[in-house]
N, C-alpha and C positions, 0 to 999 in steps of 0.2 A: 332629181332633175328640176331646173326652175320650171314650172310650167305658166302655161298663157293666161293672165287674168284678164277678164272682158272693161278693164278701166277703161274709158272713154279721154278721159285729161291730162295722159302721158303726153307729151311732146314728143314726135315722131322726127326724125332727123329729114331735112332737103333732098328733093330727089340726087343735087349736089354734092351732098357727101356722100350716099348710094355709088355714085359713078367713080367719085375719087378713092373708094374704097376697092373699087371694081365689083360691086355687087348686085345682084340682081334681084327681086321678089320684095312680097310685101312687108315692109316691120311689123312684126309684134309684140307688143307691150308685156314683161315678164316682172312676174313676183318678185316680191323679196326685196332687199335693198331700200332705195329711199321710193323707187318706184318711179325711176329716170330710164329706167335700162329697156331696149329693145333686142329684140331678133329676127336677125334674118340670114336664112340659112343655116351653115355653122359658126357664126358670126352673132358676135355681143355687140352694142352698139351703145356708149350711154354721153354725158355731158360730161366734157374734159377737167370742168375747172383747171386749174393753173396747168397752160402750158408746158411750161418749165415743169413740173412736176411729172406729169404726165411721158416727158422726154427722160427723164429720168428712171421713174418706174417703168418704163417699157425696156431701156438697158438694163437695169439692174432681173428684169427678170427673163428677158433673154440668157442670161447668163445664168440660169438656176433651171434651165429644163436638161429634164434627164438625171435628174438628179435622184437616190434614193429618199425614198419613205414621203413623197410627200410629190404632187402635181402643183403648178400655176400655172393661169394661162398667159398663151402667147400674143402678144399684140401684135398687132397688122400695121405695116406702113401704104400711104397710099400711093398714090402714083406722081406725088410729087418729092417722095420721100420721104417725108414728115407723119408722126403716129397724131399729129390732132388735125382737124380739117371743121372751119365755123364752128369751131367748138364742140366736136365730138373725137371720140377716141374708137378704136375696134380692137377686140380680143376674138380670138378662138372661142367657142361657146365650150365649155367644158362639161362633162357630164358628172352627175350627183348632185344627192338630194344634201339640203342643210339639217340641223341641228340633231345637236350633241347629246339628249338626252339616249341612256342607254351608251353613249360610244363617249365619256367622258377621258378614258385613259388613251383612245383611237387619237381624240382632237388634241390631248396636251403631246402625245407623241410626236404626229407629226409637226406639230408647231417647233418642238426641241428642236427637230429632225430639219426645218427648215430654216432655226435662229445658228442653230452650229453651222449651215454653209452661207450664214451671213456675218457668221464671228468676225473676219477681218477685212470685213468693210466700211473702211470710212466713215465718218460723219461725216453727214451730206450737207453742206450750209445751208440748202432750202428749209429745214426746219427751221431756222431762226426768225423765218420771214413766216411761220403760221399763226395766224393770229386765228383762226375756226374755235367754238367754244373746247371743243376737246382737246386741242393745245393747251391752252391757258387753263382749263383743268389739272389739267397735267403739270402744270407750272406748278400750280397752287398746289397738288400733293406733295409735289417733293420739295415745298417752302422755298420757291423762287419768284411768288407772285403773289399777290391778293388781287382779288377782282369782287365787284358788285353783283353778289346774290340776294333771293329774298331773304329776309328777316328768320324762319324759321331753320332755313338752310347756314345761315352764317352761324347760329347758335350749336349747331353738330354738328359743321366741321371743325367749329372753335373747342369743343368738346373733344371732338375725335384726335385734331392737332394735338392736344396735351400728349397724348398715349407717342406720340411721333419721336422715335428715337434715331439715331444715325445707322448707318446699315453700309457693310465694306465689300461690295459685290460691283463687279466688274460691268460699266456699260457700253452696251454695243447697238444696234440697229435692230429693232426689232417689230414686230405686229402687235400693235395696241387693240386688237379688238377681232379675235380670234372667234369669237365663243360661235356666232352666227354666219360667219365666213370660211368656215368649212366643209365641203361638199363630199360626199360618201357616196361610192357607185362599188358593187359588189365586181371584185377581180382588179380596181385599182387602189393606189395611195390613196390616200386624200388629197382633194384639193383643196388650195389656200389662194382663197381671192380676195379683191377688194383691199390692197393693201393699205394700210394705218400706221407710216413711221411715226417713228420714238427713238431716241436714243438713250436707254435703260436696260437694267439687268432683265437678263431672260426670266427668271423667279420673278417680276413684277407682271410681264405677260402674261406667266401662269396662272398669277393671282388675280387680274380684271376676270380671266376665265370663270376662275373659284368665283370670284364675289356676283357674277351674272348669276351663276350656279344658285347660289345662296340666296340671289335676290328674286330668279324669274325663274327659280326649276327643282326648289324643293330638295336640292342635294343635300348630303349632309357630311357629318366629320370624318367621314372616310375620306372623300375626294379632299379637304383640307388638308387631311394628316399625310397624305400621300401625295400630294402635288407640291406646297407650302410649310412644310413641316417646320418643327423650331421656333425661333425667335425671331429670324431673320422673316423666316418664310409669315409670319403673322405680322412684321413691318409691312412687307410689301402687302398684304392684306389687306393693312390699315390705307395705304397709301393708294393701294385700285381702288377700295370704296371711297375716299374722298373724292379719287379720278371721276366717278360714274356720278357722285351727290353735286360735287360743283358745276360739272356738263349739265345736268338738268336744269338746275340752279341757273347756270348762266342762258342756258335755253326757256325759260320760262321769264327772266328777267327782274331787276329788283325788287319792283314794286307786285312783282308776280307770287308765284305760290305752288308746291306742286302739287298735283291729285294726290285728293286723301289714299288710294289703293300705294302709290308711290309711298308716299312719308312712313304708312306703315311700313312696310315691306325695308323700308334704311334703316329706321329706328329700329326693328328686330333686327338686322344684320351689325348693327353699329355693337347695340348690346352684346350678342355673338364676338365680333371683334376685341370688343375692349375687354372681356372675360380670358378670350383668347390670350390676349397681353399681359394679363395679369392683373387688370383695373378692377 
């Protein structure tokens, strides 16, 4: 379960959107995430960013409850209809605890579990309009963009790119950033929050999972050989860890640099990777 951290510098939403949500009692400020999100009651509360987005992801997951092997939660409209008000949005607060360690084959399950009942949904034009570094990341894996990172960063993913082969796998609409957004409460599914579109093969989702794995949780070639497997499954490998190096990259900025505990931690997964390929 998220629990209450005593931060002081969360932004606390208006007693105005309280009302228009219809809710009553004090916000409190909850772990995890960017550390935007409040609660009150059984109610999430956090900062909408885009509008349009937000209207979107509240349909699209309205339409996914009840669903086997896998929970979301549900967003709330308020009393004048609309799921954002001043810039906040409300979910259902959902129960369970995050991370994947120990429950590695739990999190890639239900994520299948939750990309197959989104197999024939649309691409949604609002992706073309995200400019956030982890879009343009994202660009740049699958060699549709270059962008300005620092110096050390541009030289391994210039590296990593060579290993980058074509890949014939089917894309659909998917969660780019599963690893930490999945909540485990004993006697239910899993939950899957915080949704992160993409529209990309489900085997690339698996694999940002793997390479968080490999970068922040000491897994090893087991979870690779079984989530990733092959040729194909060690492209999209390639192509999450470029995902995860040029987000930092571009979050640290050009003339920036990342913490040494970072650069290590890529460099041994890169190495990892490019063995994997057959470099």
């Amino acid at each position: 379960m998220h629990g209450v951290t005593p931060a002081t510098d969360t932004a606390l939403p208006p007693p105005s959107v309280l009302k228009a949500f219809q809710l009553t009692g004090r916000p409190e400020p909850l772990e995890g995430g960017q550390g935007q999100s409040v609660r009150v009651g059984d109610v999430v509360l956090k900062p909408a960013g885009d509008s349009a987005d937000v209207e979107w992801t509240a349909r699209l997951m309205d339409g996914l409850q009840e669903r086997r092997g896998f929970r979301v939660p549900r967003f709330l409209r308020s009393v004048n209809g609309g799921y954002v008000v001043e810039g906040w949005a409300a979910t259902r607060f959902v129960m369970g605890e995050p991370g994947p360690a120990g429950r590695w084959d739990s999190l890639l399950a239900a994520g299948r579990a939750f990309h197959e009942a989104l197999r024939d949904v649309p691409r949604p034009g609002r992706l073309d309009v995200h400019e956030h570094p982890w879009a343009v990341a994202d660009r740049v894996a699958w060699g549709e963009t270059t962008t300005e990172v620092p110096a050390q960063v541009e030289r391994l993913v210039t590296r990593l790119q060579a290993f980058r082969a074509p890949v014939d796998a089917r894309a659909q609409l998917i969660h780019g950033d599963l690893t930490g957004n999945v909540l485990f409460a004993p006697g239910h599914a899993p939950a899957i929050i915080d949704f992160s579109p993409y529209w990309r093969p489900v085997a690339y989702a698996d694999a940002i999972v793997v390479v968080d794995g490999l970068l922040y949780h000491e897994v090893g070639a087991r979870l690779v050989d079984s989530a990733v497997p092959g040729a194909e499954g060690a492209q999209m490998l390639l192509r999450a860890l470029i995902f995860r190096l040029v987000a930092l990259g571009v979050l640290a900025g050009s003339g920036g640099a990342l913490a040494e505990e970072e650069w290590i931690r890529f460099t041994r997964v890169s190495q990892f990777v490019a063995e994997r390929i057959g470099g």
